[in-house]
C-alpha positions in Angstrom: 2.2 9.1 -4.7 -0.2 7.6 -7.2 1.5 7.4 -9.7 4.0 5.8 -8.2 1.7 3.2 -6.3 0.4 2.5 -9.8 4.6 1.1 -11.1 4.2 -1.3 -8.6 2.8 -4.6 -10.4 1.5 -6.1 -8.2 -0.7 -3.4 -6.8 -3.9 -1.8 -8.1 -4.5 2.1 -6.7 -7.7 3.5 -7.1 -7.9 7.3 -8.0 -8.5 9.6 -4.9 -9.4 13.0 -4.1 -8.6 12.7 -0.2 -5.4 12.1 1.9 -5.3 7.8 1.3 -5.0 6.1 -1.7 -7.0 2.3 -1.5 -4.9 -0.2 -3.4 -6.1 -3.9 -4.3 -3.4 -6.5 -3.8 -3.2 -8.1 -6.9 -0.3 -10.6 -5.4 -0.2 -11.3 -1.5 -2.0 -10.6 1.6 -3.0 -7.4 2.3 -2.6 -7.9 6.1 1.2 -9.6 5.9 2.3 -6.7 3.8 0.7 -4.6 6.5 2.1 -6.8 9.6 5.6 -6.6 8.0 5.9 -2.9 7.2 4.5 -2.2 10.3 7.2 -4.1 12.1 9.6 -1.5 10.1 7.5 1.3 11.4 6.1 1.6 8.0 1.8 2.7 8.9 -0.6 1.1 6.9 -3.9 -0.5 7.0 -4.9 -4.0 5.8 -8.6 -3.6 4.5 -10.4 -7.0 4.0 -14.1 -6.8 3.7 -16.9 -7.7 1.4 -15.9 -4.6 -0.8 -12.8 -4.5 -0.1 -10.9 -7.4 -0.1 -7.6 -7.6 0.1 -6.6 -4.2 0.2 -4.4 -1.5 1.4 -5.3 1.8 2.7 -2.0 4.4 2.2 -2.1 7.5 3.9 -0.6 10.3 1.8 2.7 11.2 4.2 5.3 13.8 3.7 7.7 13.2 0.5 10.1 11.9 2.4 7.8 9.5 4.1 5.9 8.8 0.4 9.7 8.3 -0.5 10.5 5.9 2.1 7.0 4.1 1.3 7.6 3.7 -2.3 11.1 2.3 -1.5 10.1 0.0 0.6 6.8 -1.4 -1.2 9.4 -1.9 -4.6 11.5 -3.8 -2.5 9.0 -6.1 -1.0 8.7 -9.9 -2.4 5.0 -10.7 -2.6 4.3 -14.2 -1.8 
C-alpha cells in the first residue's frame, strides 16, 4: 500500500510499521478528500493539527479494499 500511496503526486506517505499509513496532502484538503470518499464509503481520517496538518490517516485494509483505495485516490481531482 505504500508504495503505492507514494505514485500518487500529490500525496506524501510517511514510512510505517503499524496498520495506517499518515500521508501529507501536498494538493487539497485533507478533510474534503475525506468528506468525499466517505460519501463513497471509502474510511478515512482527515488529520489537521499543529503536527499534522493537512493530512490523511489510511488504515491498511484487505487488498481488495487497498485496491479499491488506490483506484479511487488516482482518480480523484485535487483542487
Amino acid at each position: 500500500l505504500y508504495g503505492e500511496l507514494k505514485k500518487i503526486s500529490w500525496l506524501i506517505p510517511v514510512p510505517s510499521q503499524g496498520n495506517f499509513i499518515l500521508c501529507s496532502v501536498k494538493r487539497g484538503k485533507a478533510i474534503q478528500i475525506q468528506q468525499t470518499l466517505q460519501s463513497e464509503g471509502i474510511i478515512l481520517r482527515a488529520m489537521d493539527q499543529p503536527r499534522i496538518p493537512n493530512c490523511l490517516r489510511i488504515g491498511v485494509g484487505t487488498p481488495e479494499e487497498n485496491d479499491t483505495l488506490i483506484k479511487r485516490l488516482n482518480s480523484y481531482e485535487v483542487k
